[in-house]
DOVOVEX-99212 format. One record per residue (C-alpha): residue number from 1; residue in one letter; x, y, z. Coordinates in Angstrom, 1 decimal, padded with zeros to 4 digits. Layout:
N
<seq:NUM	type:A	c1:X	c2:Y	c3:Z>
...
***
This chain:
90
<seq:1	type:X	c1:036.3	c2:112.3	c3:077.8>
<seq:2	type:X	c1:036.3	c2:113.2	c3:081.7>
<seq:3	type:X	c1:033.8	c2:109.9	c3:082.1>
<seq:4	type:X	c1:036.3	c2:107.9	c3:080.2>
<seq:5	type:X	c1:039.1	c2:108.6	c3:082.2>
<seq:6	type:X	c1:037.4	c2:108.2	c3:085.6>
<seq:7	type:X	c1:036.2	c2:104.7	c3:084.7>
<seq:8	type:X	c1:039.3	c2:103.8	c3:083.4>
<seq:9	type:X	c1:041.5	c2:104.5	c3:086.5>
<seq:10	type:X	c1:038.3	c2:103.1	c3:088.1>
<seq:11	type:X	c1:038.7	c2:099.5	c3:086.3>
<seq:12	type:X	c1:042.9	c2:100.2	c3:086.5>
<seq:13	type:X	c1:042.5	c2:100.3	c3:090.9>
<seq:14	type:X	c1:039.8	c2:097.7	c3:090.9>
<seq:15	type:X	c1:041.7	c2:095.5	c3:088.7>
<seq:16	type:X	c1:044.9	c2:096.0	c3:090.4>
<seq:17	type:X	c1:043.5	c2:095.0	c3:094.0>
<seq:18	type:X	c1:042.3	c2:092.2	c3:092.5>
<seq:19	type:X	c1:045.3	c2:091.0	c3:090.8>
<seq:20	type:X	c1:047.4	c2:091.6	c3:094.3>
<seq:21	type:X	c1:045.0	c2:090.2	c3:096.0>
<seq:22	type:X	c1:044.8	c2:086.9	c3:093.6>
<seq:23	type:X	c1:048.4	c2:086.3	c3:093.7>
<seq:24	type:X	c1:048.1	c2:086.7	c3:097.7>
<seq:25	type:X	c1:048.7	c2:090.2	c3:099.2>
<seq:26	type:X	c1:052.7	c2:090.7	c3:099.9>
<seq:27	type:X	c1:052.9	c2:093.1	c3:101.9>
<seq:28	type:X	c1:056.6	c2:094.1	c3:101.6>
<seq:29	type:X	c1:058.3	c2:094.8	c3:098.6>
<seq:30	type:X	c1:057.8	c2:092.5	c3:095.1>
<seq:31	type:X	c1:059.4	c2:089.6	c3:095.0>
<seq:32	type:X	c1:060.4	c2:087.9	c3:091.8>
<seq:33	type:X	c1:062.0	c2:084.6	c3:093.7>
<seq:34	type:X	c1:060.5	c2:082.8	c3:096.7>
<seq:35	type:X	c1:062.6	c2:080.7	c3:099.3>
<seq:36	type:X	c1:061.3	c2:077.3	c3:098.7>
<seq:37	type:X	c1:062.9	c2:074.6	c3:102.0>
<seq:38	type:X	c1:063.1	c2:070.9	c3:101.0>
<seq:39	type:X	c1:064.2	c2:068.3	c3:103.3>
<seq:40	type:X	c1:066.4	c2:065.5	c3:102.6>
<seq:41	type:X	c1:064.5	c2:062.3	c3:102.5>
<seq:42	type:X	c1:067.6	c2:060.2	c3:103.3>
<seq:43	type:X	c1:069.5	c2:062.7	c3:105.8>
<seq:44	type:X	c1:066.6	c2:065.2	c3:106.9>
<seq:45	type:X	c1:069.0	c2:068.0	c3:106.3>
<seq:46	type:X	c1:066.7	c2:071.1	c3:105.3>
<seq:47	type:X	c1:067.8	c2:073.0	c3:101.9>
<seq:48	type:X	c1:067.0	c2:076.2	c3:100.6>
<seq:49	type:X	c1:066.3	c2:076.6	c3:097.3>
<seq:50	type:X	c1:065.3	c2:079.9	c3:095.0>
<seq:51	type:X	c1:062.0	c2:079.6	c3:092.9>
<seq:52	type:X	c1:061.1	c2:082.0	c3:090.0>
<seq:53	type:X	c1:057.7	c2:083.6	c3:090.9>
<seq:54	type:X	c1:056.3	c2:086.9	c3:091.0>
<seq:55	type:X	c1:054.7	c2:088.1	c3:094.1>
<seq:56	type:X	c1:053.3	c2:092.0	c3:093.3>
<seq:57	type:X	c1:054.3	c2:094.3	c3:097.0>
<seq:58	type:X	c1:053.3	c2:097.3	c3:098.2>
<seq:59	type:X	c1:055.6	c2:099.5	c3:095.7>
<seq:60	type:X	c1:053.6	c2:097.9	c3:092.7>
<seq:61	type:X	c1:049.8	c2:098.8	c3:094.4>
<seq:62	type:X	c1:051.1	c2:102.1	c3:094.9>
<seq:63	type:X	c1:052.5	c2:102.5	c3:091.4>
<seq:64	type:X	c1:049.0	c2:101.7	c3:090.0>
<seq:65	type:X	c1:047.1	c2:103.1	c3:092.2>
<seq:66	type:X	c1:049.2	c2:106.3	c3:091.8>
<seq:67	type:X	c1:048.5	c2:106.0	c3:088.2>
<seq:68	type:X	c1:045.0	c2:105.5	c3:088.3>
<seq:69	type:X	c1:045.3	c2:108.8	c3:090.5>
<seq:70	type:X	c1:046.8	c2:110.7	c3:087.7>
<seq:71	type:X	c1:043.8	c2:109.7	c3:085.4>
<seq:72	type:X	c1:041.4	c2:110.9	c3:087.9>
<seq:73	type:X	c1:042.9	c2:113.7	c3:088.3>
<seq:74	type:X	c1:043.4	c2:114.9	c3:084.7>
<seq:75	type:X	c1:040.2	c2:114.3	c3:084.3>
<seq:76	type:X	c1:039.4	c2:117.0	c3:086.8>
<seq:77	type:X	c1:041.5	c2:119.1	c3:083.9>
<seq:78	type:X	c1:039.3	c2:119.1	c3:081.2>
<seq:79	type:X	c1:036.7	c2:121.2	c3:081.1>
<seq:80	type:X	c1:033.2	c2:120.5	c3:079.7>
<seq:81	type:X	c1:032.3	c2:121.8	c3:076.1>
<seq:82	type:X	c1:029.0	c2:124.6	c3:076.6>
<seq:83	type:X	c1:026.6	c2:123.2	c3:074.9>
<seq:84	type:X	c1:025.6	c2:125.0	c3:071.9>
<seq:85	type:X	c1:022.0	c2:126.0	c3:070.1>
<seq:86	type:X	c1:022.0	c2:125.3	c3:066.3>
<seq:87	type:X	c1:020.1	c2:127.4	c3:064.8>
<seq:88	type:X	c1:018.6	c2:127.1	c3:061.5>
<seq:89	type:X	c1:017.5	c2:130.1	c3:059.3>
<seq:90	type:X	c1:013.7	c2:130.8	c3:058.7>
***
């Protein structure tokens, strides 16, 4: 159970970096909508416009990777089961 849980916050971290990393690493907080500036074709007036689009920050690393901490660690909490002789009757 202890080797379980240490590769599983293992593969949670490693995913996680990954993931941030993929959808390029904000480094502020997450960001659900991006600013998106469009110019007018006809006037060249600049607009501002709001696109839907997740951008994981710095609180959601540290969520996982806090998570994947807890895992570790409560595998530090279980102890190991003594291994036991069975012996059979002559």
């Amino acid at each position: 159970m202890k080797r379980v849980l240490r590769i599983l916050a293992t593969v949670l971290a490693v995913a996680l970096l990954i993931f941030w990393l993929a959808k390029g690493p904000n480094t502020g907080w997450t960001k659900t909508q991006v600013q998106v500036k469009t110019v007018d074709e006809v006037t060249g007036l600049e607009d501002i416009k709001w696109k839907d689009e997740f951008l994981p920050g710095v609180d959601f690393v540290g969520g996982a990777l806090l998570g994947a901490g807890i895992l570790a660690g409560t595998s530090l909490l279980i102890r190991n089961k003594p291994k036991t002789k069975n012996e059979t009757p002559a």
